[in-house]
C-alpha positions in Angstrom: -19.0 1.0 1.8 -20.5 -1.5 4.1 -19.6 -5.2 4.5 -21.8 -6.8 1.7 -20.8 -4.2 -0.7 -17.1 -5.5 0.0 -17.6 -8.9 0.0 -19.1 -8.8 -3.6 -16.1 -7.0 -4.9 -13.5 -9.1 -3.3 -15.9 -12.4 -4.3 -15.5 -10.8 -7.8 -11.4 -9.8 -7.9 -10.9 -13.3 -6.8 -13.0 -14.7 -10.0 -11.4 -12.6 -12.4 -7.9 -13.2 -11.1 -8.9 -17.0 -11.3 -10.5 -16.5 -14.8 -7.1 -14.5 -16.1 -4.7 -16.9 -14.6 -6.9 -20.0 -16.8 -6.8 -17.7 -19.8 -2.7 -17.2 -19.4 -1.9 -20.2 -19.0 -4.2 -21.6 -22.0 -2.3 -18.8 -24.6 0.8 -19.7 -23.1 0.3 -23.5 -24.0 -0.7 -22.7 -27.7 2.3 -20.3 -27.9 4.6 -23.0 -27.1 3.0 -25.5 -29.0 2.6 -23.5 -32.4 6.6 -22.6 -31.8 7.5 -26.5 -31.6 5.6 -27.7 -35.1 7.9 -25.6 -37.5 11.1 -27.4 -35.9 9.9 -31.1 -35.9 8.6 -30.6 -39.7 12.4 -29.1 -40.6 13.7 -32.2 -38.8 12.1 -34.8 -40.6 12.8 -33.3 -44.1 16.7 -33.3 -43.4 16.4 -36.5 -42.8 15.3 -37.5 -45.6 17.3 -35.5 -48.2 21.0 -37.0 -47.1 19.5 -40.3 -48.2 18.3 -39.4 -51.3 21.9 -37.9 -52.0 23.4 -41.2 -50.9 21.3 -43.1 -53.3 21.8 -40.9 -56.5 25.5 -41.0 -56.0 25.5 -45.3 -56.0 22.9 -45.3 -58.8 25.5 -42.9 -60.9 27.6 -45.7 -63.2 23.9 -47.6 -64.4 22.9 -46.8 -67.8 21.6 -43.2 -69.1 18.1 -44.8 -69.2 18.5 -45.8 -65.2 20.1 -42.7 -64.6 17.0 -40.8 -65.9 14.9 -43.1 -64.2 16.7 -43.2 -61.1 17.1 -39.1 -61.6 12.8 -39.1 -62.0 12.9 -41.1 -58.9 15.2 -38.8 -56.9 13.3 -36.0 -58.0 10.3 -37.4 -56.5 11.7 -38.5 -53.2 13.2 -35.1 -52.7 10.6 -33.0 -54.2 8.8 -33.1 -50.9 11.8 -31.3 -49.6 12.1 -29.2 -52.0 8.3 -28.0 -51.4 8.3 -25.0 -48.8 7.0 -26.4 -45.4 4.1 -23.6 -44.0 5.2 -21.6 -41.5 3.2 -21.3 -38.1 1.7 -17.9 -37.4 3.5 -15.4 -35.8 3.8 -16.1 -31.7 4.0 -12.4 -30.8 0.8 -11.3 -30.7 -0.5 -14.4 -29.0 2.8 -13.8 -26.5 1.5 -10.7 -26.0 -2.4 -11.5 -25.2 -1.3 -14.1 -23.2 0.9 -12.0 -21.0 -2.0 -9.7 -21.0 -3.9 -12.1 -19.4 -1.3 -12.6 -16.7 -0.9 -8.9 -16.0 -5.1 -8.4 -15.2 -4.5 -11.5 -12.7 -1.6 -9.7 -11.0 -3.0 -6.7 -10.5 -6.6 -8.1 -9.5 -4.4 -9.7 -7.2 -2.9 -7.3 -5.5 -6.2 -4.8 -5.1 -7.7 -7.9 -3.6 -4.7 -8.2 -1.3 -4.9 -4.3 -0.9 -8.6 -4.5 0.6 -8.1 -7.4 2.6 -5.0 -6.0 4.4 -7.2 -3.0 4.9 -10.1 -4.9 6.1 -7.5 -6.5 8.8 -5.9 -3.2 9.7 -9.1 -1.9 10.7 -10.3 -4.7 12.6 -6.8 -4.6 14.5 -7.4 -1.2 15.2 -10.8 -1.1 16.7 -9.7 -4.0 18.6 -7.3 -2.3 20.4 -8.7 1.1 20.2 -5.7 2.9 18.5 -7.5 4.1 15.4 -7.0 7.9 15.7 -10.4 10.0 15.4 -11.1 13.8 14.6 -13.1 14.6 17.9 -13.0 18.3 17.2 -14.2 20.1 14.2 -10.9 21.1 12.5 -9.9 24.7 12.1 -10.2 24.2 8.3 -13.5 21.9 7.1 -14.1 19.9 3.8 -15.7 21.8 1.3 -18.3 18.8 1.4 -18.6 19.4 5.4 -19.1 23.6 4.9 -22.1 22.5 2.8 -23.4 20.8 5.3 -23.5 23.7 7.7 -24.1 25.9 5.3 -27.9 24.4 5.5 -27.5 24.2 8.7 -27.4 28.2 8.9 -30.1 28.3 6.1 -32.2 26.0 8.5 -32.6 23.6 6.6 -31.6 21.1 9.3 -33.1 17.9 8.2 -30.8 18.5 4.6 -27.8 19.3 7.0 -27.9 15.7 8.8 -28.1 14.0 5.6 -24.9 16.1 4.1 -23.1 15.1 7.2 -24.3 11.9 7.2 -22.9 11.1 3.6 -19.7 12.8 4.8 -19.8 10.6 7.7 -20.0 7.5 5.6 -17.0 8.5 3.4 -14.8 9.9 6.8 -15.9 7.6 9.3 -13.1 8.7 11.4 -14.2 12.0 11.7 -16.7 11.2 14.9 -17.2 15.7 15.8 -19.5 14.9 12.9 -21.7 12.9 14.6 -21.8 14.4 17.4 -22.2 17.6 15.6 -25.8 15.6 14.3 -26.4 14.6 18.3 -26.4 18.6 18.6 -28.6 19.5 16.0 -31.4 16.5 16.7 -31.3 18.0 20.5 -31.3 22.0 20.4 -32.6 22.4 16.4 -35.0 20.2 16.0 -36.4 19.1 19.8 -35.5 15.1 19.2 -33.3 13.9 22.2 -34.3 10.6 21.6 -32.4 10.9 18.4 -30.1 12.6 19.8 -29.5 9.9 22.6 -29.2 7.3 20.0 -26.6 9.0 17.6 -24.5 9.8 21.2 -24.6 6.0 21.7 -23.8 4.9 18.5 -20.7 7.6 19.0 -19.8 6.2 22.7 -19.0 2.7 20.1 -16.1 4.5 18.7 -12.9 4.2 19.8 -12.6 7.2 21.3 -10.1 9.1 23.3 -10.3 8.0 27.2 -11.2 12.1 27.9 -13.4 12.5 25.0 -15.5 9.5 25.5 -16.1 10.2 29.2 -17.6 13.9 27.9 -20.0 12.7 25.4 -20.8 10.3 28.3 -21.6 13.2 30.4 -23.8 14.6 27.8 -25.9 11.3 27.0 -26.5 11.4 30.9 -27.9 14.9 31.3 -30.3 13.8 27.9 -31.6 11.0 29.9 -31.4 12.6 33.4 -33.5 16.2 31.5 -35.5 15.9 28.3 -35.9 11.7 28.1 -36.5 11.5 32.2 -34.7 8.1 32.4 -32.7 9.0 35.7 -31.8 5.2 36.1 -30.0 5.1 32.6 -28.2 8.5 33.8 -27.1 7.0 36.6 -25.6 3.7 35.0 -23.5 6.0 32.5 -21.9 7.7 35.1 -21.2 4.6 37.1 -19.8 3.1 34.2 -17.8 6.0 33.5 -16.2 6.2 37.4 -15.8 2.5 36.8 -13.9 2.3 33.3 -12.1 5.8 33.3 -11.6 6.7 37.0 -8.8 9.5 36.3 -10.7 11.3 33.9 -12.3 14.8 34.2 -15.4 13.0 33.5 -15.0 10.7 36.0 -14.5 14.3 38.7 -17.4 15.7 37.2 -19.8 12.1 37.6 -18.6 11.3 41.3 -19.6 15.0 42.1 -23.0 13.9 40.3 -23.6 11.0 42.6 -22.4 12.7 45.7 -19.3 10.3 45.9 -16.2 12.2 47.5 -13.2 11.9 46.0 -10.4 9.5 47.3 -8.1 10.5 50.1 -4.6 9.7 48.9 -2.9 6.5 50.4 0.0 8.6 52.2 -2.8 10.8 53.9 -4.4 7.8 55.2 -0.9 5.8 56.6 -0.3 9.2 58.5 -3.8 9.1 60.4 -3.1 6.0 61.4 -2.1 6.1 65.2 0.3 3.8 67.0 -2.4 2.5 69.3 -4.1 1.2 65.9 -1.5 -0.4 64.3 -0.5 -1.7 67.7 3.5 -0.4 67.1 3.7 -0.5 71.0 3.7 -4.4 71.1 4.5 -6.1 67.7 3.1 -9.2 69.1 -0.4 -8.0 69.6 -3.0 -8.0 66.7 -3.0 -4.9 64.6 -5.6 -2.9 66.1 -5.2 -3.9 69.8 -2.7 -2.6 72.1 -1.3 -3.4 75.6 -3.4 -2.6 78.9 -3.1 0.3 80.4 -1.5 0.1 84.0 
């Protein structure tokens, strides 16, 4: 999955999490207000019914004919009350939607936070070089892998590279892959310039100190033999004398260039004789000593 590929789908978590969140919080404010109507309309009608109790009770020693007028009058005043007030719909399944909404932006959330810690765990770790890679083919493969060399042995070598090569994409940690290409582009099919290039793409990695100094080896006997670019040889395995000095590699490039090895630092204090160090007269330079008499 390359970078584009994850941008889009992190671009596209982070606009559904926003479009969930607006759709929670929009079924949660309807809930709440359909719950409040039902209690303000049972407020208002007990209100008014104590009064119309108080005012048939004062009205009760008129006359018959003001009592059934007044009794006609009460009944209209409280028939509003008496008249069943509609009920709001049922919250519950609009609770539930609207908590439905907020679950999708929780868990868009956290895949989102999932590929970005990911994203910054790898970075880390090619920054400092401690992603660990398979450098040697594994004692047991992928089935996906044994495909891939089972072409190999069929010779259909062009098919093999493109099995590894998807494998590759989907293990990138798995670099004897690669190099396993490197071999097949440079004995199979006669291409050490493609060969070359997948070893440099592979020197990228973050190898292991001994491991990269060995594929370095090899990329400088392709351009030293079959490309005949001795000066690109020769820069490899300065560079690998330079930046991995204790390595085997390192031996086996100094013997290359005809650069002896080091003579340990206790070797060298020994040869050193009194006359050059000038131990017979601290007050003389080092290297001089006293006359002779």
């Amino acid at each position: 999955m390359n970078t584009l590929v994850k941008g889009v789908i992190a671009l596209l978590l982070l606009l559904g999490s926003i479009y969930c969140l607006q759709r929670f919080r929009a079924g949660y404010a309807s809930v709440e207000l359909s719950r409040g109507v039902p209690v303000e309309m049972e407020a208002s009608v007990a209100t008014v019914a104590p009064n119309v109790t108080e005012a048939t009770n004062d009205a009760a020693p008129q006359t018959a004919t003001s009592a059934e007028s007044l009794g006609t009058n009460a009944a209209a005043v409280t028939s509003p009350a008496l008249t069943p007030v509609a009920k709001a719909p049922e919250a519950k399944p609009a609770q539930s939607k609207s908590f439905g909404w907020l679950g999708g932006f929780v868990g868009m959330m956290l895949v989102l936070a999932g590929l970005v810690a990911w994203e910054v765990a790898q970075w880390f770790s090619r920054r400092t070089g401690s992603v660990v890679f398979s450098e040697d083919a594994p004692s047991q493969n992928d089935p996906e892998y044994d495909a891939a060399e089972a072409e190999w042995a069929k010779g259909n070598h062009l098919d093999a590279i493109a099995l590894m090569r998807e494998y590759l994409k989907r293990n990138p940690r798995e670099q004897y892959v690669a190099i396993r290409i490197a071999e097949i582009y440079e004995k199979d099919l006669s291409n050490p310039l493609a060969a070359t290039l997948e070893l440099e793409e592979v020197l990228t990695q973050g190898l292991s100190r001994e491991k990269w100094g060995w594929t370095a080896i090899h990329l400088a006997n392709l351009y030293s033999g079959s490309m005949n670019q001795p000066a690109k040889a020769m820069a490899i395995l300065e560079r690998i004398i330079a930046e991995y000095p204790e390595t085997g590699a390192a031996k086996k490039a100094r013997s290359r260039l005809g650069i002896p090895e080091e003579t340990a630092p206790a070797e060298e204090a020994a040869a050193e004789t009194p006359q050059e160090t000038g131990a017979d007269n601290p007050n003389l330079p080092r290297g001089f000593s006293s006359k002779k008499r």
